[in-house]
N, C-alpha and C positions, 0 to 999 in steps of 0.2 A: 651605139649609144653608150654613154659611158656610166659610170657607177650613179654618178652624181643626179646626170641627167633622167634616166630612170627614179631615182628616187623621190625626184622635185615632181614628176608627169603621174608615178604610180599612186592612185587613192587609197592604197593598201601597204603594209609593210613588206616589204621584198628583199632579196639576198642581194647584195652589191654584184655586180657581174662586170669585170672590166674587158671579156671577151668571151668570145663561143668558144666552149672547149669541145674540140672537135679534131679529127684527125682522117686519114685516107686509109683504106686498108691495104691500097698498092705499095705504102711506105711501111707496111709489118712484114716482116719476114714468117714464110712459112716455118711454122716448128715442126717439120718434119719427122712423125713417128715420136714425138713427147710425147703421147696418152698411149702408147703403143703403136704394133708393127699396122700400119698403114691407116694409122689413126692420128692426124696431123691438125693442127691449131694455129687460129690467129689470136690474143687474145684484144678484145675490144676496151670490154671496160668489168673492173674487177673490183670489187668493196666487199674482203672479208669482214669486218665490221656486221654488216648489215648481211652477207650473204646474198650477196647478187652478182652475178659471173654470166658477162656475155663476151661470146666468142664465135667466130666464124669457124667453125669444125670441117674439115677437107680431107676425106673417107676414099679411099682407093677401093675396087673393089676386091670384094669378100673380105671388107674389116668388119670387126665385130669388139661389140665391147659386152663385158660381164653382165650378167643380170643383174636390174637394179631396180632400189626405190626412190623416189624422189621423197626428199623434205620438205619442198615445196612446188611451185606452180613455174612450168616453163612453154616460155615459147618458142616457137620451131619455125621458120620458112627456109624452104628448100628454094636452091638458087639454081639447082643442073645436078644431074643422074635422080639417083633413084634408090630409097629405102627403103625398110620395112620392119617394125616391130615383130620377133618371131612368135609371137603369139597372136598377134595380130595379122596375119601371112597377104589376106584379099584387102588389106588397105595399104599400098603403095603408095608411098609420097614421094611423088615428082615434080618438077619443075615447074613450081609455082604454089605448090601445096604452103598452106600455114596450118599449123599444128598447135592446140593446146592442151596441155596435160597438166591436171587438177595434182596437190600436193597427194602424196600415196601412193602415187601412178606408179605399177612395178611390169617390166619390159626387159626384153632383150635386142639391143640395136644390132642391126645387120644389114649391111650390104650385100645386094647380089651381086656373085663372082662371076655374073654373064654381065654386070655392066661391061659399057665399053669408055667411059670415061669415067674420071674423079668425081664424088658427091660433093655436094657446097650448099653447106648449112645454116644458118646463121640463128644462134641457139640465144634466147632468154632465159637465164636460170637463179630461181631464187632458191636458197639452200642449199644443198649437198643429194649428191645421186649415189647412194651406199650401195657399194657392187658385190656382187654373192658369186662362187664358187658355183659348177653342177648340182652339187650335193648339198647346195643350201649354205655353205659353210661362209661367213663373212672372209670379204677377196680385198676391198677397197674404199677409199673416201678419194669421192671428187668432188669438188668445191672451190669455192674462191682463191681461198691458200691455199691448196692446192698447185690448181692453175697458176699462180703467181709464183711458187717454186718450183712448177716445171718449165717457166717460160725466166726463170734465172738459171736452171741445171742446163736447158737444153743453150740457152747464149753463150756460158760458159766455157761448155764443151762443142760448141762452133766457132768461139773466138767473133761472138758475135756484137759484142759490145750490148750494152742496153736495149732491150725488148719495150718499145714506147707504147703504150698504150692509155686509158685515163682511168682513173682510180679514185676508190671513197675518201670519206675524211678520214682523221685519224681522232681516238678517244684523248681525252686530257681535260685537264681542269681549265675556271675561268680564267683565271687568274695568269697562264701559260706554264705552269710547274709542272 
């Protein structure tokens, strides 16, 4: 349906849409080890703007990422293997699990190193997951920008050409200045 068409049908004011923006995740290249050693990424769709970052995360076993806190609220479905918050040890999310986790949520992600295949995640995130050291000592910011320079550092250094995924607006005036 086209912009037009929609606008003459909707009883309500709506945003022009001249098509689905949509895309396959078979045609993203795995980032292989970008967020670290056997901590690998598709990203889906990224609006540092707003801070919302979804990404298909693809976990080898025994990856683990730093401890952290969330800024905001994310969603989780597990697509195949199996993980585990290590604070959380007896709730195993496995294939099929959906997961929500309230803004504050602090955790340590871990895969088990007796999987026997790759984990595949497909993560909802709004905000940033600030990652800590053992010792408590601030380690990292992951977040929209983030992800959107490591899915520029890791194409570059694979000669990978452009990382396609969909992406927010951009801030500016009415006017276009």
């Amino acid at each position: 349906m086209t912009a037009e068409l929609t606008e003459r049908k909707a009883p309500v004011f709506s945003l022009p849409q001249d098509r689905l923006l949509t895309l396959n995740v078979n045609d993203i290249p795995v980032l292989k080890d970008a967020a670290g050693p056997g901590v690998s990424f598709q990203p889906l769709y990224l609006d540092p703007e707003v801070g919302l970052w979804t990404v298909m995360g693809i976990f080898a076993p025994g990856a683990e990422l730093p401890a952290h806190l969330h800024t905001g609220a994310v969603h989780g479905y597990t697509l195949s293997g199996s993980w585990i918050y290590k604070e959380y040890p007896d709730q195993v999310q496995i294939a099929g699990s959906y997961l929500y986790e309230p803004a504050s949520s602090f955790h340590t992600f871990y895969v088990p190193d007796t999987n026997t295949e790759e984990t595949l995640v497909l993560f909802i995130v709004y905000g940033a997951n600030v990652g800590f050291t053992d010792d408590g000592q601030f380690h990292s910011i992951l977040d929209a920008l983030t992800v959107q320079k490591l899915a520029e550092q890791w194409a570059q250094a694979n000669d990978a050409g452009t990382i396609h995924y969909l992406k927010g607006g951009s801030a500016g005036y009415t006017n276009g200045a």
